[in-house]
C-alpha positions as CSV (number, residue, x, y, z in Angstrom):
1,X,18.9,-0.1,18.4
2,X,21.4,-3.2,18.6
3,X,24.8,-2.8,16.4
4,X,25.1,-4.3,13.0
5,X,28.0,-4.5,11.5
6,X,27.7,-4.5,7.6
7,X,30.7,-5.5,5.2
8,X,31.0,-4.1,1.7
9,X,33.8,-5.4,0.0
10,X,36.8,-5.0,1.9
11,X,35.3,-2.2,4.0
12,X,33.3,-2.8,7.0
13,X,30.5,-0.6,8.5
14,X,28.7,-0.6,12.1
15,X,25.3,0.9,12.5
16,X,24.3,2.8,15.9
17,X,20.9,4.0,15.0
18,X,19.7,7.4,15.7
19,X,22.6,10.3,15.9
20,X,23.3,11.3,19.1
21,X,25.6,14.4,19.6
22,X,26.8,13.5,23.2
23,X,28.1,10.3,21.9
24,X,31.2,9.0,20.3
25,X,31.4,7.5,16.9
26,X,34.0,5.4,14.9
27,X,35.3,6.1,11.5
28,X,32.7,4.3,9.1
29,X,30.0,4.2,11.8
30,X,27.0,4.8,10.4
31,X,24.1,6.8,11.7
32,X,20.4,7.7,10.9
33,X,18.7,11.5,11.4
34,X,15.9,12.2,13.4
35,X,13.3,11.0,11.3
36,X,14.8,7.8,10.2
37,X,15.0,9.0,6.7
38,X,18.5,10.0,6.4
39,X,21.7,7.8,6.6
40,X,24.9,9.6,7.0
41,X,28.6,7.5,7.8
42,X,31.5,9.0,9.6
43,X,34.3,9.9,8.2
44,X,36.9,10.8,11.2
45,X,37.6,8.6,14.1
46,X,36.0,9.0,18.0
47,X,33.6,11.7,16.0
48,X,31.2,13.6,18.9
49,X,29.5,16.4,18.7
50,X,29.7,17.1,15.4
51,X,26.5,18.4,13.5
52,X,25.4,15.9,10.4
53,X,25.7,18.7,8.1
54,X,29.4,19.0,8.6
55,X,30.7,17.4,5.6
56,X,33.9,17.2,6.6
57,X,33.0,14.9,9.8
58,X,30.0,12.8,8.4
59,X,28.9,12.1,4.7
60,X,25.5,11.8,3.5
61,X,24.6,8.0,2.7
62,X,21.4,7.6,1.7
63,X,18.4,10.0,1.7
64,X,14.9,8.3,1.2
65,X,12.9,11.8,2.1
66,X,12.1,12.4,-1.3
67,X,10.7,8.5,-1.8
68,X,9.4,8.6,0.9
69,X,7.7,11.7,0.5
70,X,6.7,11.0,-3.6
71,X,5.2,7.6,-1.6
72,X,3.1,9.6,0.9
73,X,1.9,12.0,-1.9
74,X,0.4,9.0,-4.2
75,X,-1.1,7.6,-0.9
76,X,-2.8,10.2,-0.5
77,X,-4.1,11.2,-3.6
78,X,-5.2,7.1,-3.7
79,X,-7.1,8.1,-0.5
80,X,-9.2,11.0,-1.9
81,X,-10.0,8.7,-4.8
82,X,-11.7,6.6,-2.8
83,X,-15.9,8.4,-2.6
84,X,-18.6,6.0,-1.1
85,X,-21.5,5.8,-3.8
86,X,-24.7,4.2,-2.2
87,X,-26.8,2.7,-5.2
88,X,-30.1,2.0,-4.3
89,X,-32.5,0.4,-6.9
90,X,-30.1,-0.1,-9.9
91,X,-29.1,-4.5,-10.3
92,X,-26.7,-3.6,-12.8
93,X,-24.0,-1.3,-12.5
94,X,-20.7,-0.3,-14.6
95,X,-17.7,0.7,-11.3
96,X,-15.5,2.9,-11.9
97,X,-11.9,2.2,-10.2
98,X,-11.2,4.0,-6.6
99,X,-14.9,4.1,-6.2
100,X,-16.3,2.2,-2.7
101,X,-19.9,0.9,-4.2
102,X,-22.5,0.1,-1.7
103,X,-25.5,-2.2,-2.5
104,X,-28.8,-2.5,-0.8
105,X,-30.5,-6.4,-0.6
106,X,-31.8,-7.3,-4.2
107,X,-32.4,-10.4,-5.6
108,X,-29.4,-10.4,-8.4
109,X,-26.9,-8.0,-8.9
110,X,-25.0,-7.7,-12.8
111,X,-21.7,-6.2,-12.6
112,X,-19.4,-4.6,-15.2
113,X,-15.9,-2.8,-14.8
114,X,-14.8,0.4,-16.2
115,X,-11.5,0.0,-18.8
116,X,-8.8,0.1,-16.3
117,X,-6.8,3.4,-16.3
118,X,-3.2,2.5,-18.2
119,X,-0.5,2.6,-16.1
120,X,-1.7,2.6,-13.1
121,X,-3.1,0.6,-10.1
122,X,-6.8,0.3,-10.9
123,X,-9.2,-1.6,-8.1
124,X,-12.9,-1.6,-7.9
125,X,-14.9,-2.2,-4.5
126,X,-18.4,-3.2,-4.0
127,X,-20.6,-4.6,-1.4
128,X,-23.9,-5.8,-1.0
129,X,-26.3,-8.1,0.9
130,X,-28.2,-11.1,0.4
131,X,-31.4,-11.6,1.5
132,X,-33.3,-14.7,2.4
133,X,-33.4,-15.8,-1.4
134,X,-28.9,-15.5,-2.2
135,X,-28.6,-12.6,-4.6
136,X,-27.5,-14.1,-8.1
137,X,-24.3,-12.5,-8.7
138,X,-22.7,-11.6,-12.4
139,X,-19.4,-10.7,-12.4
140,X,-17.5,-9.9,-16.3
141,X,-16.1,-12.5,-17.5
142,X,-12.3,-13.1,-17.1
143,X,-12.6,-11.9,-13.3
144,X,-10.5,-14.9,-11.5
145,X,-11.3,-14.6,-8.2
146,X,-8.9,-16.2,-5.3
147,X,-11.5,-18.7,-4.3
148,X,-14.9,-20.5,-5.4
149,X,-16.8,-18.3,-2.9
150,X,-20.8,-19.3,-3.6
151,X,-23.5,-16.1,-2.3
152,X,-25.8,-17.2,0.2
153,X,-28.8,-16.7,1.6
154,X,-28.7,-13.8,4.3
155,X,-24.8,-12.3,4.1
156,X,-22.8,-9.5,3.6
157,X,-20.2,-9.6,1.1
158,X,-17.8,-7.6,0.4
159,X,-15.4,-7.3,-3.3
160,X,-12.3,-6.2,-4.5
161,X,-11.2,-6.5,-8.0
162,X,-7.4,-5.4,-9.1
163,X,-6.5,-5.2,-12.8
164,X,-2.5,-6.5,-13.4
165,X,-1.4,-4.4,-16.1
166,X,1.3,-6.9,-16.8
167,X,-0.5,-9.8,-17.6
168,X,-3.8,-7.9,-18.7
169,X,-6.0,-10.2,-16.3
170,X,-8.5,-9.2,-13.2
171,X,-8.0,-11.1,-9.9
172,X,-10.5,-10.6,-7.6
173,X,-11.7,-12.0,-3.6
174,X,-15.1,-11.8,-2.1
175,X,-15.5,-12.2,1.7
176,X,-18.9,-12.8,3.3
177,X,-20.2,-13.1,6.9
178,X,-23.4,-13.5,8.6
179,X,-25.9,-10.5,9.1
């Protein structure tokens, strides 16, 4: 990793990436852990060999392990959310959020959204095919989505729908290729 130098106020700081106990650091030199996650600054001049946890050599920045960790949990918990339902006959369906929906070719499909969950990131998935008549699509109203996309005959298509809590409003986009 290259050197930055970094000035706060009158005090001026120089990074050197990952700590390395066989090298020498400066007073205010400023060092990362192993993983990255930790930032720790040096507190004595030509400082080598000594261990990060010696608080009387290096001081303890910044520690993102617990964001980063809190980060990784809802990621996860966002991924086991996320169950494939194959519909097979049914043109009109309600989606629940974190739900992948999977439509079979039919000749109109009617769609209807679940009330978002409050206070957190809702999104609904489907997908479906057109046949050689375009399925006639219904999506609820209010549903802006990122460009006029018009079904044809003979595609794939595949949805998402996020709900902006902020401003209350659905913004959707809809891909489609050939099959």
């Amino acid at each position: 990793m290259a050197k930055t130098t970094v000035r706060i106020g009158k005090v001026t700081m120089t990074t050197h990436g990952k700590y390395d106990a066989s090298k020498s650091y400066p007073q205010l030199g400023v060092v990362t852990d192993g993983d990255g996650l930790k930032c720790y600054v040096s507190l004595v001049p030509d400082n080598k060999g000594n261990n990060l946890d010696d608080t009387s050599k290096w001081r303890l920045m910044i520690d993102a392990t617990s964001a980063v960790t809190k980060a990784e949990s809802r990621a996860d918990e966002n991924t086991k959310k996320r169950v494939v339902i194959k519909t097979v006959s049914d043109s009109s369906e309600t989606l629940l959020p974190w739900k992948m929906y999977e439509f079979p070719e039919m000749p109109s499909l009617n769609i209807s959204l679940s009330p978002p969950v409050e206070g957190e990131l809702n999104e609904w998935q489907f997908s479906f095919d057109s046949g050689s008549a375009a399925t006639r699509l219904a999506l609820p109203q209010g549903v802006v989505l990122a460009s006029a996309v018009s079904v044809l005959p003979n595609m794939h298509y595949e949805v998402t729908i996020l709900h902006n809590e902020r401003e209350k409003k659905y913004y959707g986009i809809m891909v489609g290729w050939s099959r």
